[in-house]
C-alpha positions in Angstrom: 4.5 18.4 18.2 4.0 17.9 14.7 1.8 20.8 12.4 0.3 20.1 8.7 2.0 23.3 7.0 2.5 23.4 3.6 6.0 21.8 3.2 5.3 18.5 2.3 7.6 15.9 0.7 7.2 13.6 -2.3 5.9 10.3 -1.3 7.6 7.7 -4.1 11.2 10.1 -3.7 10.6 9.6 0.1 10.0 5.8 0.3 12.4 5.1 -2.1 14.9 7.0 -0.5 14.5 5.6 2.7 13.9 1.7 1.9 17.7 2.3 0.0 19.2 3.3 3.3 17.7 1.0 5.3 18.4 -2.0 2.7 18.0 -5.0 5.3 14.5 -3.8 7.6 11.5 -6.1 7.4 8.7 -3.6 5.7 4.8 -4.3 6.6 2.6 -1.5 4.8 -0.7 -0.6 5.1 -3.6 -0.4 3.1 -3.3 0.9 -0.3 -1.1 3.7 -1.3 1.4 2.8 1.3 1.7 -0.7 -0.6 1.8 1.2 -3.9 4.9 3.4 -2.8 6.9 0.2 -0.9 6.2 -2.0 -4.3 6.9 1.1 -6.6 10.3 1.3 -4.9 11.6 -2.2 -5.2 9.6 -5.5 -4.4 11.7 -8.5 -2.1 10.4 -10.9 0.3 11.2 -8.8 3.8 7.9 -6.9 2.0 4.9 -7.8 3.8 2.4 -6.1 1.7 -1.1 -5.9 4.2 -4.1 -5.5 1.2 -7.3 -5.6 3.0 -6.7 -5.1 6.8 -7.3 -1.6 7.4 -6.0 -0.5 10.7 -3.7 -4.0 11.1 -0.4 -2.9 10.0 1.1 -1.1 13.4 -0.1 -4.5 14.9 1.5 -6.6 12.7 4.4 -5.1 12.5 4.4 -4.5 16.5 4.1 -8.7 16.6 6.9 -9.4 13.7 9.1 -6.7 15.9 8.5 -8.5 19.4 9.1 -12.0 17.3 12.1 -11.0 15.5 13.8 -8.8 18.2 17.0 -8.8 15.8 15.6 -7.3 13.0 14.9 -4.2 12.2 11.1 -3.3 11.1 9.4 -0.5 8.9 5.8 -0.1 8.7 4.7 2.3 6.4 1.3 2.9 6.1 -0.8 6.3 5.8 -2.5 8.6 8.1 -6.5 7.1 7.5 -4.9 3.7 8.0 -2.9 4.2 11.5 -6.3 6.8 13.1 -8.6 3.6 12.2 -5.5 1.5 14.1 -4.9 4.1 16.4 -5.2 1.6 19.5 -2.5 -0.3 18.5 0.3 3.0 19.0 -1.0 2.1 23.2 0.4 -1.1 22.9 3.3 0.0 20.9 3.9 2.5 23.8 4.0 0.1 26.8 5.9 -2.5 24.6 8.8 -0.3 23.5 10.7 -2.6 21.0 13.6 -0.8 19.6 13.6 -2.3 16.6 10.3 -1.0 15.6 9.7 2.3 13.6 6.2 3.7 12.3 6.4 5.7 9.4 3.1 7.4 8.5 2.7 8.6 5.0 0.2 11.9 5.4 -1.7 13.7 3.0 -4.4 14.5 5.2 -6.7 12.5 3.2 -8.3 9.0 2.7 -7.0 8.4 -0.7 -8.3 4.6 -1.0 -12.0 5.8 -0.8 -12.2 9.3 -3.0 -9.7 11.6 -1.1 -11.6 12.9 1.4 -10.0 14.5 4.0 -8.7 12.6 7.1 -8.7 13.8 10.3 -5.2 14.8 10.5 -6.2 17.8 8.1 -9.2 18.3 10.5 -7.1 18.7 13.7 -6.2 15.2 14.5 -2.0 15.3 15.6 -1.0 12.0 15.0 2.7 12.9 16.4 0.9 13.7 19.9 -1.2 11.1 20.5 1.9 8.6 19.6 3.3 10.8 22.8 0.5 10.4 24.6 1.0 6.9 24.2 4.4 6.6 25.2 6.4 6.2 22.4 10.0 7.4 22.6 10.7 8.9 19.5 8.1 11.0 17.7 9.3 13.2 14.7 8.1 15.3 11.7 9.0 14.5 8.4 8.4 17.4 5.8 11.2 17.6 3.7 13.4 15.0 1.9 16.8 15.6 3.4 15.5 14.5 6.7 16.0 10.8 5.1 19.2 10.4 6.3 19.1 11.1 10.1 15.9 9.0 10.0 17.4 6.0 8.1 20.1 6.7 10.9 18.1 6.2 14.0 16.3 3.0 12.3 19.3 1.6 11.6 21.0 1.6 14.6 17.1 0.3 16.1 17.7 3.2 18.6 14.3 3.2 20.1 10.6 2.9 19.3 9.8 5.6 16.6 6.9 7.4 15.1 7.5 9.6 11.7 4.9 11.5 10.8 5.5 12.6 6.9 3.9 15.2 5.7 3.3 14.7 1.8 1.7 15.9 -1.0 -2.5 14.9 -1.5 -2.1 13.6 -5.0 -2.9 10.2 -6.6 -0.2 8.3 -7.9 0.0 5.9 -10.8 -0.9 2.6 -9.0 2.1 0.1 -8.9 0.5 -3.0 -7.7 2.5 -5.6 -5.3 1.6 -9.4 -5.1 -2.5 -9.7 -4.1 -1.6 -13.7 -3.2 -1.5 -12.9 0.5 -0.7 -16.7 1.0 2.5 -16.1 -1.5 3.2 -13.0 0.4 3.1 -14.6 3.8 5.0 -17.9 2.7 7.9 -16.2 0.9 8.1 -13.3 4.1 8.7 -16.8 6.2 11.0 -17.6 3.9 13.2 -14.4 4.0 13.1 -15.3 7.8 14.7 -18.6 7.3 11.4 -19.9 8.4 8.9 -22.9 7.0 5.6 -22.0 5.1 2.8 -22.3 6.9 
């Protein structure tokens, strides 16, 4: 069971660190801050930057895990994003795919819309209801050496898994990834060795 204490990590230091180790995962993010920190760490084409479909990424990423069953895929998004998407952790549950890992980025807060707080600083445990929904792994993240033994368990697509990271509510410089969401898409197909669309 996860708890919003004060230890929280850095978000950029903490995206960075774990895109690094886990250099050949598909990444879908969610909307806005989560794109920032994915783009601010290094842009490629296995980044599927999701701009204006609040709630989608755990379901897209769900879909390009099921599809690509020998990949493995990241989606990062943040806590407002996955609770307005929380239906989709259900699905994720009775579908299991190993190769799938949630990371959710938490500050408690919705930062696209003014910071106000989310419900995970309002009681909300994002960490149980991914238990109540049946997926295998659920940990917290609230400090930066945890990286490794996370990178770890992605890496080896060990299981379904749900990281809740606890971070600092602060507003970061924006670093702004491709808005082209037809570019995006095309040149993700591409990475896959697949045709546009």
């Amino acid at each position: 069971m996860s708890e919003r204490t004060t230890a929280a990590v850095d978000r950029r230091a903490f995206v960075k660190q774990l895109l690094t180790a886990c250099p050949d995962a598909l990444v879908v993010t969610g909307l806005g801050s989560a794109s920032y920190d994915v783009f601010a760490a290094g842009d490629r084409p296995q980044n599927f930057y999701l701009w204006g479909a609040m709630g989608g990424a755990a379901a897209v990423g769900l879909g390009i895990a099921l599809a690509q069953p020998n990949k493995t895929v990241i989606v990062i998004t943040g806590d407002g994003e996955q609770l307005m998407g929380i239906g989709a952790l259900a699905t994720i549950g009775a579908q299991q795919p190993p190769n799938l890992n949630l990371v959710i980025i938490d500050n408690g807060h919705f930062g696209e819309t003014g910071m106000q707080r989310s419900h995970t600083s309002l009681g909300t445990d994002l960490a149980v209801v991914a238990t109540g929904c049946g997926i295998g792994k659920v940990i917290s993240v609230n400090a930066l050496d945890q990286v490794t033994g996370l990178a770890a368990h992605i890496n080896d697509r060990a299981g379904t898994l749900l990281a809740q990271v606890f971070v600092h509510a602060e507003e970061l410089p924006r670093a702004l990834p491709p808005r082209d969401g037809v570019y995006v898409k095309n040149r993700f197909r591409a990475a896959l060795g697949l045709s546009p669309m």
